[in-house]
Structure formats: structure tokens, C-alpha cells
C-alpha positions as a Markdown table, in Angstrom:
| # | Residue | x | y | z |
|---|---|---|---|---|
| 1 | Unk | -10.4 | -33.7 | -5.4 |
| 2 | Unk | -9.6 | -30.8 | -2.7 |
| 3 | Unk | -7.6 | -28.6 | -4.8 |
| 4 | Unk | -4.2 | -26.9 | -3.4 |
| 5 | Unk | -5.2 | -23.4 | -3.6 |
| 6 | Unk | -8.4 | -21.9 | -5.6 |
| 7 | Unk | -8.4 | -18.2 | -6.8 |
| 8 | Unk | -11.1 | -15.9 | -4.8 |
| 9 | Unk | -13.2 | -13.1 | -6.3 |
| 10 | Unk | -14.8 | -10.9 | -4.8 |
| 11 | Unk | -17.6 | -10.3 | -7.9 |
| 12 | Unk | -16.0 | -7.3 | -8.7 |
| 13 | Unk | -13.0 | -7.8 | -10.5 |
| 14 | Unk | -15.1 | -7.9 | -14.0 |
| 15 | Unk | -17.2 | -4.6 | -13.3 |
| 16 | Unk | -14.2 | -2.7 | -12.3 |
| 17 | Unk | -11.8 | -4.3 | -15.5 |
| 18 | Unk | -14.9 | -2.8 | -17.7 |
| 19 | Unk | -15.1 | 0.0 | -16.2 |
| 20 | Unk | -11.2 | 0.7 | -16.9 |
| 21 | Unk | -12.2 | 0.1 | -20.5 |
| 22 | Unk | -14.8 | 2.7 | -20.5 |
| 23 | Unk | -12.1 | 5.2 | -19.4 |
| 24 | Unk | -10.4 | 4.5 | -22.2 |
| 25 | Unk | -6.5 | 3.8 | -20.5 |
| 26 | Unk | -5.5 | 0.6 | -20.1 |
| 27 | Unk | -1.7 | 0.9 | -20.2 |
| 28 | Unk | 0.0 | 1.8 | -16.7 |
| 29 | Unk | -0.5 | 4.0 | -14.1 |
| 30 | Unk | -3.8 | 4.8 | -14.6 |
| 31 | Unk | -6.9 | 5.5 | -12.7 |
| 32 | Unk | -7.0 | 1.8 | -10.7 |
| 33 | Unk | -3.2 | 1.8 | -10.4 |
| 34 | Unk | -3.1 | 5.3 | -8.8 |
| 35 | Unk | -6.1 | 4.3 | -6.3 |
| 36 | Unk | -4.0 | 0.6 | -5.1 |
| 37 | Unk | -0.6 | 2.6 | -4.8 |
| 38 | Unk | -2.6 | 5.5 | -2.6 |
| 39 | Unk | -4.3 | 2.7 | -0.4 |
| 40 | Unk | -0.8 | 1.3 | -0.1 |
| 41 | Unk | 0.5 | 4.2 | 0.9 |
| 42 | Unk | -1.8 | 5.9 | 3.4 |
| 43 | Unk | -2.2 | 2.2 | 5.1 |
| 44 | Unk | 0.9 | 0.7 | 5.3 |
| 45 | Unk | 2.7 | 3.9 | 5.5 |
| 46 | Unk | 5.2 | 3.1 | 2.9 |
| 47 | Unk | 6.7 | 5.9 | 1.4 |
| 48 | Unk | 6.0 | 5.1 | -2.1 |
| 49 | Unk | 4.3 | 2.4 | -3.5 |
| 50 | Unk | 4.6 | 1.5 | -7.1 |
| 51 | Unk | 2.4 | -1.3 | -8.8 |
| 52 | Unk | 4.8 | -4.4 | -10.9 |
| 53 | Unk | 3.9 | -7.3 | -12.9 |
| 54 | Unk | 5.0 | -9.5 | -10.4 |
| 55 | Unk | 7.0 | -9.6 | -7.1 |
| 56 | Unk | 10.1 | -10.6 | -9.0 |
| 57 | Unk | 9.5 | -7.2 | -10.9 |
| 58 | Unk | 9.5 | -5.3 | -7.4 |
| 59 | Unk | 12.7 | -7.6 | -6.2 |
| 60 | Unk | 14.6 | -6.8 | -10.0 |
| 61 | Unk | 13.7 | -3.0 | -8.6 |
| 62 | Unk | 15.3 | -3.3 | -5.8 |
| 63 | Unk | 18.3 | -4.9 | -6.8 |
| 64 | Unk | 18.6 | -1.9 | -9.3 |
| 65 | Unk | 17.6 | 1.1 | -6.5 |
| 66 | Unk | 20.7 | -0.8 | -4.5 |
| 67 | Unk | 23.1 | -0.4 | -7.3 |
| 68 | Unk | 23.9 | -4.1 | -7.3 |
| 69 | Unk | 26.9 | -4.6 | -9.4 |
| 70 | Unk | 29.6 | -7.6 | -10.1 |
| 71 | Unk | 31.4 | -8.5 | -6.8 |
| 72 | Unk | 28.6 | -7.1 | -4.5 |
| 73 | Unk | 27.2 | -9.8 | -1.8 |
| 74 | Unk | 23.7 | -10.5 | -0.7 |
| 75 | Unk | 23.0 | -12.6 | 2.2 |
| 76 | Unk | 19.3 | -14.1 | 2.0 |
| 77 | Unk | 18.0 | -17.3 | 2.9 |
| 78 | Unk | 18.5 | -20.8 | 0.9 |
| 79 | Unk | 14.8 | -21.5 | 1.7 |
| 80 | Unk | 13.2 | -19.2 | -0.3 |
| 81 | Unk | 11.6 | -18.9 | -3.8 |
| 82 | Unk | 14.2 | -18.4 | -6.7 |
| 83 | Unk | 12.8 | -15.2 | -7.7 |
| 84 | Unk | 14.3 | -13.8 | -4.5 |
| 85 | Unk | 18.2 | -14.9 | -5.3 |
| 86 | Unk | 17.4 | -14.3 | -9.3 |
| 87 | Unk | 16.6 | -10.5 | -8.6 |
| 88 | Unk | 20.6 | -10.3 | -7.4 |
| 89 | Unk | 22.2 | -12.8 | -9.0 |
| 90 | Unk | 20.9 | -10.8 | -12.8 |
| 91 | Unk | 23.0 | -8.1 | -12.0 |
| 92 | Unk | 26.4 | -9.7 | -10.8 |
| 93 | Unk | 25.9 | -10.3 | -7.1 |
| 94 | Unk | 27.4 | -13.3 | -5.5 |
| 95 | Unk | 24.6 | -14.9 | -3.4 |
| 96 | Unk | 25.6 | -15.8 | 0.7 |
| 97 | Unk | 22.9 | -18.0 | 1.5 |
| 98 | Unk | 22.0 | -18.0 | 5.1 |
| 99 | Unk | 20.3 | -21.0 | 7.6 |
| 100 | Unk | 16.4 | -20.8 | 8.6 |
| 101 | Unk | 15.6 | -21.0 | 12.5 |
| 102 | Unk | 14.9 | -24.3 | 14.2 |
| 103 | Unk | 11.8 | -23.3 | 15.0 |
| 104 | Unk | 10.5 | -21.2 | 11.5 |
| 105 | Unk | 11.7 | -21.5 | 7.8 |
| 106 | Unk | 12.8 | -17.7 | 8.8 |
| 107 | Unk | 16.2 | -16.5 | 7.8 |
| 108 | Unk | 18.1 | -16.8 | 11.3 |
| 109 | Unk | 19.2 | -13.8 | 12.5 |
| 110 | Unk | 22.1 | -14.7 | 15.0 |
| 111 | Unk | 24.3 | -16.4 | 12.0 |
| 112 | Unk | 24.0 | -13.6 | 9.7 |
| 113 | Unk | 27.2 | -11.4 | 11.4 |
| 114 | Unk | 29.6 | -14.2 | 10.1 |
| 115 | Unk | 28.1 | -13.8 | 6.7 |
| 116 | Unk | 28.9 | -10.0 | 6.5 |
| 117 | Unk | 32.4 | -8.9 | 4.9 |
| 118 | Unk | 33.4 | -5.5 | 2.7 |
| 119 | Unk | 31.7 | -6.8 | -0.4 |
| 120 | Unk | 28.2 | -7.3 | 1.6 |
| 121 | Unk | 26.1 | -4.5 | 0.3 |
| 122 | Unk | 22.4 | -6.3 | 1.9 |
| 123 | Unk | 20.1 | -8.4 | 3.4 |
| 124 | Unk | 17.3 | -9.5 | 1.8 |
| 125 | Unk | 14.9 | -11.1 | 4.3 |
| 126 | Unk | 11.9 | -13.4 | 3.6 |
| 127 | Unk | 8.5 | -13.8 | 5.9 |
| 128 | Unk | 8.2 | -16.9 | 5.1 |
| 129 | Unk | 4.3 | -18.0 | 5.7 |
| 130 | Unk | 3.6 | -14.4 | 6.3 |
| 131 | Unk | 5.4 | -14.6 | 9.9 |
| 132 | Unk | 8.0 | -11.8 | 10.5 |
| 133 | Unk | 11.8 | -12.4 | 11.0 |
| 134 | Unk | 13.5 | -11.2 | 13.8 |
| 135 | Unk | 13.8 | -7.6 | 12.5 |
| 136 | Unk | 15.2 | -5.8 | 15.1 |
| 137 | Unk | 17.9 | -8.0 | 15.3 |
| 138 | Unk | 18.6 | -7.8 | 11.0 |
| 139 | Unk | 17.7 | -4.0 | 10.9 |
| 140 | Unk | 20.5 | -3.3 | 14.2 |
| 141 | Unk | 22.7 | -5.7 | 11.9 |
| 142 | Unk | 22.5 | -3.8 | 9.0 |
| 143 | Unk | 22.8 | -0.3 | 11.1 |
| 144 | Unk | 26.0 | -2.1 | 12.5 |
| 145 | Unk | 27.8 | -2.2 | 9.0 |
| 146 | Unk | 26.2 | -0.1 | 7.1 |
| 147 | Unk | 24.1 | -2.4 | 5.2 |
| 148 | Unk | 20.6 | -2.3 | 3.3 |
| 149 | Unk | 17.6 | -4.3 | 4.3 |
| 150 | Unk | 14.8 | -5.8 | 1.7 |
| 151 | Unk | 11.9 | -7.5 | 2.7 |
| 152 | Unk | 10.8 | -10.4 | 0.7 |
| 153 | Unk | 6.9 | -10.0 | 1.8 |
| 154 | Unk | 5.6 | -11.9 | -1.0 |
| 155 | Unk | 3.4 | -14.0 | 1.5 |
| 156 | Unk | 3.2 | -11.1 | 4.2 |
| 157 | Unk | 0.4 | -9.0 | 3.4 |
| 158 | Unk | -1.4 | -8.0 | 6.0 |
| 159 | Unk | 0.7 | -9.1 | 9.0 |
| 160 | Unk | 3.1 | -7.8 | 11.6 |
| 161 | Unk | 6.2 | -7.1 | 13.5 |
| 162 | Unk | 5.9 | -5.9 | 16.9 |
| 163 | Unk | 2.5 | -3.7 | 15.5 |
| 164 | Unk | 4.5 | -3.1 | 12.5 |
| 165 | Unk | 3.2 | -3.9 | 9.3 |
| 166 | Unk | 5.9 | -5.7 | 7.0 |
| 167 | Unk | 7.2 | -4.2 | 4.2 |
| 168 | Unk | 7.0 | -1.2 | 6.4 |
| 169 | Unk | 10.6 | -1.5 | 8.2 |
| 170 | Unk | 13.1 | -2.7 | 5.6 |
| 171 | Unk | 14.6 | 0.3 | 3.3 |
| 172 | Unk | 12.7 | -1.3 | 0.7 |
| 173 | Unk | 10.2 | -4.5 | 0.2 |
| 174 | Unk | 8.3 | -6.5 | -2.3 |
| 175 | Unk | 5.2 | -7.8 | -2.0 |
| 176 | Unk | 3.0 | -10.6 | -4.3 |
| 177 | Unk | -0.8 | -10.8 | -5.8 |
| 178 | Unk | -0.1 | -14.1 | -8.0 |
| 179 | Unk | -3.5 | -16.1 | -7.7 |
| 180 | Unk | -2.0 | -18.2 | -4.5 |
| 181 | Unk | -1.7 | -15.5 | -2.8 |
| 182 | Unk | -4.2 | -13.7 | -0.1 |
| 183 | Unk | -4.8 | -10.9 | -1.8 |
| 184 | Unk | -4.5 | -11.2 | -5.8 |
| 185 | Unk | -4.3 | -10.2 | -9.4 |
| 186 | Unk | -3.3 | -13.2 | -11.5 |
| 187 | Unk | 0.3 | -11.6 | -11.8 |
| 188 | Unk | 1.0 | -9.4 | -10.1 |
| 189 | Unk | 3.1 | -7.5 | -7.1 |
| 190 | Unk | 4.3 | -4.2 | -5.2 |
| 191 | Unk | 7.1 | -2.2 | -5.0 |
| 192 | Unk | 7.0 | -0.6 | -1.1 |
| 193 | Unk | 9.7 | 2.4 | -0.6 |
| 194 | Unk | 10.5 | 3.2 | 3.2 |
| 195 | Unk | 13.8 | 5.5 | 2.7 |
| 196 | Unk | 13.2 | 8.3 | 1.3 |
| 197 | Unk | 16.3 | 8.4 | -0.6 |
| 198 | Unk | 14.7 | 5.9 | -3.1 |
| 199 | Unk | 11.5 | 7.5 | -4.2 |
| 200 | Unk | 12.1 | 9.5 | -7.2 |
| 201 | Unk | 14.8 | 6.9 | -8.4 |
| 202 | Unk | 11.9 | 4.1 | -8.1 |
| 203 | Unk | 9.9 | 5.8 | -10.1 |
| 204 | Unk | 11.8 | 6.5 | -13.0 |
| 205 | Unk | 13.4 | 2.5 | -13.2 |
| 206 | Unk | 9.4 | 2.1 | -13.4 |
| 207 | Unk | 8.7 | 4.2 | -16.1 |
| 208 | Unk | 11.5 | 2.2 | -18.1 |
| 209 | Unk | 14.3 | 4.8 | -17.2 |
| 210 | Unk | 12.0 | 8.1 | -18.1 |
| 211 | Unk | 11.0 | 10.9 | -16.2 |
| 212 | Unk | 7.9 | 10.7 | -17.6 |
| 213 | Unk | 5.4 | 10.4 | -14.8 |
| 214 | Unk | 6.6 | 13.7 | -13.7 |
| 215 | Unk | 5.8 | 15.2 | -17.0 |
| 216 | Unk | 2.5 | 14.0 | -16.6 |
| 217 | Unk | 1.7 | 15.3 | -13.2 |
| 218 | Unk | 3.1 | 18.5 | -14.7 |
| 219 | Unk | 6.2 | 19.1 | -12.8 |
| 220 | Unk | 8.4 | 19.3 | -15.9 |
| 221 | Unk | 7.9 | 19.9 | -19.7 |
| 222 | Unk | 9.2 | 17.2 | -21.4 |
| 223 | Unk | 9.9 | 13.8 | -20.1 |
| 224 | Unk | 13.3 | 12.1 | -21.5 |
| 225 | Unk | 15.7 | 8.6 | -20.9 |
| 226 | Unk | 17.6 | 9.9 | -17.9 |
| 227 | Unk | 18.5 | 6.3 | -16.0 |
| 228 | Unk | 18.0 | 2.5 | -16.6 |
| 229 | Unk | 14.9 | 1.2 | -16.1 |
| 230 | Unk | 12.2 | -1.2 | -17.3 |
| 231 | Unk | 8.5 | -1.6 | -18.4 |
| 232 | Unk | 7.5 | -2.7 | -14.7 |
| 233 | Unk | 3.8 | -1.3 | -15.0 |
| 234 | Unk | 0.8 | -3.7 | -14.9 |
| 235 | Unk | -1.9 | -2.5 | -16.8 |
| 236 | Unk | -5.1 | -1.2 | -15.8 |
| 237 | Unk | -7.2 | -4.6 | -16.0 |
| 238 | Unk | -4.4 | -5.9 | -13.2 |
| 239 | Unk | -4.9 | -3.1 | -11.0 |
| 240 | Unk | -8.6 | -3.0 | -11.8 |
| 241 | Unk | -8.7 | -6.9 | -10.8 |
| 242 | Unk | -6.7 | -5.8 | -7.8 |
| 243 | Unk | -8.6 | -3.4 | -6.5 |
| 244 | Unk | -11.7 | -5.3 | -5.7 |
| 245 | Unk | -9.2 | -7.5 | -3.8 |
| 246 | Unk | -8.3 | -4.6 | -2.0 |
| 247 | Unk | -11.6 | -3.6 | -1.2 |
| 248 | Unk | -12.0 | -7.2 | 0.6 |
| 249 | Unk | -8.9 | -7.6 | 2.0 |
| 250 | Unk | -10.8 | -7.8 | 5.7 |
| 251 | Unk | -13.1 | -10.1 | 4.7 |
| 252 | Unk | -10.7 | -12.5 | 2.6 |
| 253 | Unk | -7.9 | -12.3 | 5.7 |
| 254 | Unk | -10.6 | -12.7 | 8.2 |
| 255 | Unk | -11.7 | -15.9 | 7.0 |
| 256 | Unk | -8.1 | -17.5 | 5.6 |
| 257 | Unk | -7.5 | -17.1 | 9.5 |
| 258 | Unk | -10.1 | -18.9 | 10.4 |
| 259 | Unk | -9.1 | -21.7 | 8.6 |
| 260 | Unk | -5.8 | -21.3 | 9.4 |
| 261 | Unk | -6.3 | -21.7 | 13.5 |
| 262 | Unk | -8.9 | -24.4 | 12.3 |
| 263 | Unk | -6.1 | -26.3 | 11.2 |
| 264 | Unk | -3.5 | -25.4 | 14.3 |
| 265 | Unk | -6.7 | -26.6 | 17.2 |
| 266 | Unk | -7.5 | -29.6 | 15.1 |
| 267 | Unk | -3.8 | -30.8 | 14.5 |
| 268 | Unk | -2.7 | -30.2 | 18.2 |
| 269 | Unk | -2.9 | -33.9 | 19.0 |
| 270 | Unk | -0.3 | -35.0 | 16.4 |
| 271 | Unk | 1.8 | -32.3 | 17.6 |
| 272 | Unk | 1.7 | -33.4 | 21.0 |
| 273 | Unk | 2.5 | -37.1 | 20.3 |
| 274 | Unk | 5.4 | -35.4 | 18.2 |
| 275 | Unk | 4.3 | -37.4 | 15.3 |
| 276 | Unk | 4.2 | -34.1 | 13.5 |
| 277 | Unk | 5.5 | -30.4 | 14.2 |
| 278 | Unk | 3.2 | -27.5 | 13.5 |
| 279 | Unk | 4.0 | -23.8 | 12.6 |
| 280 | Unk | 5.4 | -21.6 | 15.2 |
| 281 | Unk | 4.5 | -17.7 | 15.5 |
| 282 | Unk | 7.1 | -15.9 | 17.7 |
| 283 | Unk | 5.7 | -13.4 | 20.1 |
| 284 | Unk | 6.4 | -10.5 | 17.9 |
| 285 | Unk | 5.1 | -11.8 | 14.7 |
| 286 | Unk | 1.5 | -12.4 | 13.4 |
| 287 | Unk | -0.2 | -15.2 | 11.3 |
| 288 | Unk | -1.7 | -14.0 | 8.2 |
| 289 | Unk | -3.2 | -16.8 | 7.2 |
| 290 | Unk | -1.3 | -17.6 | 3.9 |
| 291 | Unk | -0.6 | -20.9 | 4.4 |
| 292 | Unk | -0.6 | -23.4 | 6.8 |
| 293 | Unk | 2.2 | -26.4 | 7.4 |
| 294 | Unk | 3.0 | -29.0 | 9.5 |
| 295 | Unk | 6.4 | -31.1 | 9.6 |
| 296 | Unk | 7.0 | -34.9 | 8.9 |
| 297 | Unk | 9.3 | -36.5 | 10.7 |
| 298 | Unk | 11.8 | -37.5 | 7.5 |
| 299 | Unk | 11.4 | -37.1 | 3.5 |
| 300 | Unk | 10.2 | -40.6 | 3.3 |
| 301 | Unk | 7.4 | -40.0 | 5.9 |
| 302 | Unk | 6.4 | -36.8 | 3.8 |
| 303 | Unk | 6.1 | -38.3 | 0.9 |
| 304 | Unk | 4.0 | -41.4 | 2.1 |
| 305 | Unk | 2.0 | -38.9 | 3.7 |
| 306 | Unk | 1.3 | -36.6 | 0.3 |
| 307 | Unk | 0.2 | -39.9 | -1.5 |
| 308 | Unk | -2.2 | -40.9 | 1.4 |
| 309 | Unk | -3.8 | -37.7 | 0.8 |
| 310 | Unk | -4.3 | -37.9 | -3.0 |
| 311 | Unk | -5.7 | -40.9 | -2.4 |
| 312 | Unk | -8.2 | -39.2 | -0.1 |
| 313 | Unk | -8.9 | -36.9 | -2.7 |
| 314 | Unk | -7.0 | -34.1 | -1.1 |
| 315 | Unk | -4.3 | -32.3 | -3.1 |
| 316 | Unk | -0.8 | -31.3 | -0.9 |
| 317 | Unk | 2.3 | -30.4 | -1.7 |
| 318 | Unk | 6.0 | -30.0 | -0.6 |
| 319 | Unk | 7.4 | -26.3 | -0.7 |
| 320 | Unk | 10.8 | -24.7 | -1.9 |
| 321 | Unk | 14.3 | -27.1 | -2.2 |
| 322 | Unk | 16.5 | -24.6 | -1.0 |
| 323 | Unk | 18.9 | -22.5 | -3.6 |
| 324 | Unk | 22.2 | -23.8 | -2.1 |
| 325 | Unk | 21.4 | -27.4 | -3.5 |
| 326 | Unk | 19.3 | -26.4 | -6.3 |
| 327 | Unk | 21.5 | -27.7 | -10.2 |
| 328 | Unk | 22.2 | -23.7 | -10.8 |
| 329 | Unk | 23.8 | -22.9 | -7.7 |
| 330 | Unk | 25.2 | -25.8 | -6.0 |
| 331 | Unk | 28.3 | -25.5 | -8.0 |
| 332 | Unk | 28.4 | -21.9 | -7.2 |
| 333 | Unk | 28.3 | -22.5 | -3.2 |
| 334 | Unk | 30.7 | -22.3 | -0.5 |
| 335 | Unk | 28.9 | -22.4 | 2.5 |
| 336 | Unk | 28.6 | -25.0 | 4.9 |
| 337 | Unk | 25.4 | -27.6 | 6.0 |
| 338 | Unk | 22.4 | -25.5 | 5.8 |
| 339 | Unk | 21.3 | -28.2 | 8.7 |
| 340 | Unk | 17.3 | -26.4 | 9.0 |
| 341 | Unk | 16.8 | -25.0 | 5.3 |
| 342 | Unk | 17.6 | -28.9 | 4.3 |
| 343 | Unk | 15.3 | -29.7 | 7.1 |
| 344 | Unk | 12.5 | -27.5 | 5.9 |
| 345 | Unk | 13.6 | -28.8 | 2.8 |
| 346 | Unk | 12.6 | -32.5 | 3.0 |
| 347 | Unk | 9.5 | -32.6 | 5.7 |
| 348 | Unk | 7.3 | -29.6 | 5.2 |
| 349 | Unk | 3.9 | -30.1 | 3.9 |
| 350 | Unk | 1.6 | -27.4 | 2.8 |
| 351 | Unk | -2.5 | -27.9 | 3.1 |
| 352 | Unk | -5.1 | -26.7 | 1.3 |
| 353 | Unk | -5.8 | -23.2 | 2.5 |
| 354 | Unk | -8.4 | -21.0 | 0.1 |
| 355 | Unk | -11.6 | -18.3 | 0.9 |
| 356 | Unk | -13.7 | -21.3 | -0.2 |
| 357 | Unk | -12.5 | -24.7 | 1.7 |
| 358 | Unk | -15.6 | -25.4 | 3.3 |
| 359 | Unk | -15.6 | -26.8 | 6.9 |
| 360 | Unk | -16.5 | -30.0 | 5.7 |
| 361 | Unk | -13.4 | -29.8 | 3.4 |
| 362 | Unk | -11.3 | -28.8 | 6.5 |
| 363 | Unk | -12.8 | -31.4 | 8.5 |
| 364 | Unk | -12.1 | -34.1 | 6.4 |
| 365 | Unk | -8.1 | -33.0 | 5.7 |
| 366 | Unk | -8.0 | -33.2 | 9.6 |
| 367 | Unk | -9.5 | -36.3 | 9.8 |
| 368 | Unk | -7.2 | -37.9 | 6.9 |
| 369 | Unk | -3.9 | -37.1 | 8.0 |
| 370 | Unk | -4.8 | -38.0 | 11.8 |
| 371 | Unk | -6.0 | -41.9 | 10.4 |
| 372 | Unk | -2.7 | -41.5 | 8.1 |
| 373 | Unk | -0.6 | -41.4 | 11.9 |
| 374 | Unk | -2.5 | -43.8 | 13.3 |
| 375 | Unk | -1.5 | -46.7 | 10.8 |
């Protein structure tokens, strides 16, 4: 069976978790943790980046650093993961879920104004695939009424808006390193800072409400509980782990690309006898090779399809339901027909996509689901 997704190392995630060991720290913010946050921040120019446990860690940040409180308003996309809604909804917000594009799962921009009243207080965006969203268009939104921005960049390491990286243009963003990701830690994410106004705050929600990591760079004598806050720290095996990833990242992107265009040149026939759709990138956005999907043509189609392919020893899978229909929220909305998020919804099919599908393996998932339209 072709697996779904198969965890990558590099060879030296085990010399770098012992060599934490032999330092002798292997709670937070250590040696390891310090050297990912500094690569994060001298190449992706955030202005502070803090290691989590996990992306819904970094999201739960945000949601804190925004001051989210009962009768605040978050717009966001319905297709999405429900860490991104959960981060909001834990402190009170009420959730205005928004449509994806016709052409991408993407939050769509031009039907977010209607969404916006006095209670909005932000936007959380998600690149879904690790394709941008329209961000000028959201960020000259959120200018208009005065409104924060988060990016939901779980999926969007490594990729671009207009020569932009993402994370890098929202007033805050979260990013993922769970083992499906491109880069990866087990568990794991990041906390990206772009306003300014943020940074100290960040770090003491971090540091479970303390000031402590200023007490240990020496800038005060004694470190106290001056805010709310949480144990959001990885320790050092994560970062360890993570930091051979990091070391990589041009090799492991390089290739998931190549099987990633692999997949859009060997697929192109389908797409143009419409039997299925295939990912679009918009002209300012990237491919970062997360993942790779094509569209059935209805639920019933995609599930035929998913079965065909287990058969043939290959492993697919469906993506999110979206949050407006989902048994905790459905109740809750007031919306309207979420016409592409349902879309999205009921035909999209991921592929295998890992460092170590061989072509053979990519080849013969080609080859499957063109005989599967041609019966």
C-alpha cells in the first residue's frame, strides 16, 4: 500500500536530540529552540518568532495577543481545520464563517466586507495548500475598519505572496511542523509576530504569563506572574528534531515540488476532458508543494474514486467538512449556502505527496486514477 503521507528525516534528528541531552536542558527555550526562532526570524523577517507545541498553540496565542473576549467576531473560512475556529471560539468569540473562491479552497476576499460589523475585531486567513489568499485585498480590508489580520500558515511554509513570504504580512501568523507537514517535528508549530506592538506581550503568554525570559537574558532581577499565559514551549528534543528539518528545508521543498508538478503535467489530460479539476495557483501566489488535489465531479464520484484507489494499493483521502455544517456549530450558524466550501467539501481528493514516493509510486497513482476515468 502507497501510504498517505510518510514522515521524512533528514538522519539528523537523533544526533541533534542527544546532543540536547548532553547539554543538559531539555525544558523550553533552550539552545535548539533559540537557533529555530533566530532562523525564523532573520529569514522570514518576522519580528519575533516563538516555538509552540503545535499550531493550535500559536493560533490560542493569537487569539489571546488580540484580546478576544465574549461578543467579539472573527470572520475565517468554513473550510479550514477546526483548530483554526477552536483558537477563537475558547475565548468567547462568535465565529462568521466566510465562502472559499471558485477557483481555490481560499477564503474569498470580495465577500468578506458584508461580514464585517462593530463587533468584528479580525480576520483570520488560511493558505490553504500553501497557496496565498488574496492579501492585499484582506490586509486594505482590515486597514479599512480597523481590523486585525492572522495568517493560518499551517501548510504555507516556504511559499509566497507577491515575493512575500507568508506569515510575513498578517499582524500575526501561525505556522505547523506536525509529521504531514513539509517541514516537521512530530508536534509541533510557530508563533510569527509582524507588529511590533505584540512582541513583548508574546513572550510573556509563552512563558505561562511570567516575565521570566527577560530575567534570564538579564534585563530584570526577578521574574514574576504579570499576565495570563500558558506552558506553550516545546521542549528541546522538538526543537532539536526540528532543527535538522530546518537545515534541509531546500532540499525537502525542492523535491515535494517535484512531485507536486509531476502530478499537475501527468493529470493535465483529465483536466482537459473536465473529468476532473486540478489546483489553481493565482499569479501572485506560489506552490509549496504541501499537497496536491484534484476535484471530482460530485461526492458520489469521489468516493468511487477513493475506493478504486485502495484497491490499487494506493491510500487517498478526502480533506476538511467545513465548520458551518460540522455537529458543534451548525446549530450555532446563521449564514447562508457556503455554495464552494460545500463544494470543496464533497469532491476534493488529496494524493499521496512525501520526500520518498518514488517515481514509480507517482507513476502508478497517475496511471490508476486515469484507467479509474476511463471506465
Amino acid at each position: 500500500m502507497i501510504p498517505f503521507n510518510k514522515p521524512y528525516l533528514t538522519g539528523y534528528e537523533t544526533k541533534y536530540i542527544e546532543q540536547a541531552v548532553a547539554l543538559g536542558k531539555l525544558s523550553g527555550n533552550g539552545f535548539f529552540t533559540k537557533k529555530c526562532q533566530q532562523f525564523f526570524e532573520e529569514n522570514y523577517g518576522f519580528k519575533k518568532a516563538l516555538l509552540t507545541s503545535s499550531c493550535t498553540d500559536a493560533l490560542e496565542m493569537c487569539a489571546l495577543l488580540l484580546n478576544i473576549q465574549d461578543g467579539d467576531e472573527v470572520i475565517m473560512p468554513s473550510y479550514t481545520f477546526v483548530s483554526t475556529a477552536n483558537a477563537f471560539v475558547l475565548r468567547g468569540a462568535t465565529i462568521r464563517f466566510a465562502d472559499s473562491e471558485t477557483d481555490t479552497p481560499n477564503i474569498d476576499a470580495s465577500k468578506l466586507e458584508s461580514l464585517i460589523n462593530k463587533n468584528t475585531k479580525a480576520i483570520v486567513v488560511v493558505h490553504y495548500a500553501g497557496m496565498a489568499c488574496d492579501m492585499d485585498a484582506i490586509m486594505h480590508l482590515a486597514t479599512k475598519h480597523g481590523l486585525y489580520v492572522v495568517e493560518d500558515a499551517a501548510q504555507a511554509i516556504d511559499s509566497y505572496y507577491n515575493g512575500k513570504r507568508l506569515g510575513s504580512i498578517g499582524h500575526l501568523a501561525a505556522f505547523s511542523f506536525h509529521e504531514t507537514k513539509n517541514i516537521i517535528s512530530g508536534e509541533g508549530g510557530l508563533l510569527a509576530v509582524n507588529d511590533i506592538q505584540f512582541c513583548e506581550r508574546a513572550e510573556i503568554l509563552w512563558e505561562k504569563g511570567t516575565n521570566r525570559s527577560a530575567f534570564f537574558r538579564g534585563e530584570i532581577d526577578k521574574y514574576g506572574w504579570i499576565d495570563i499565559g500558558s506552558s506553550f514551549l516545546p521542549s528541546e528534543v522538538t526543537a532539536a528534531f526540528l532543527w535538522a528539518q530546518l537545515e534541509n528545508i531546500e532540499k525537502i521543498q525542492n523535491k515535494r515540488k517535484e512531485i507536486w508538478h509531476f502530478y499537475n503535467d501527468a493529470l493535465q489530460e483529465l483536466s482537459h476532458k473536465k473529468c476532473v479539476l486540478l489546483p489553481k495557483v493565482p499569479d501572485y501566489a506560489t506552490s509549496n508543494g504541501h499537497l496536491f488535489y484534484i476535484l471530482c465531479r460530485s461526492q458520489t464520484e469521489r468516493a468511487r474514486l477513493i475506493q478504486f484507489l485502495k484497491e490499487h494499493n494506493i491510500l487517498s483521502v478526502f480533506h476538511y467538512i467545513s465548520l458551518h455544517t460540522s455537529p458543534y456549530y451548525k446549530d450555532k450558524y446563521t449564514g447562508g449556502v457556503l455554495e464552494n466550501a460545500d463544494r470543496y467539501s464533497e469532491t476534493l481528493v488529496r494524493l499521496p505527496l512525501y520526500y520518498e514516493l518514488e517515481i514509480k509510486e507517482q507513476q502508478h497513482i497517475a496511471a490508476s486514477i486515469k484507467k479509474f476515468f476511463s471506465t
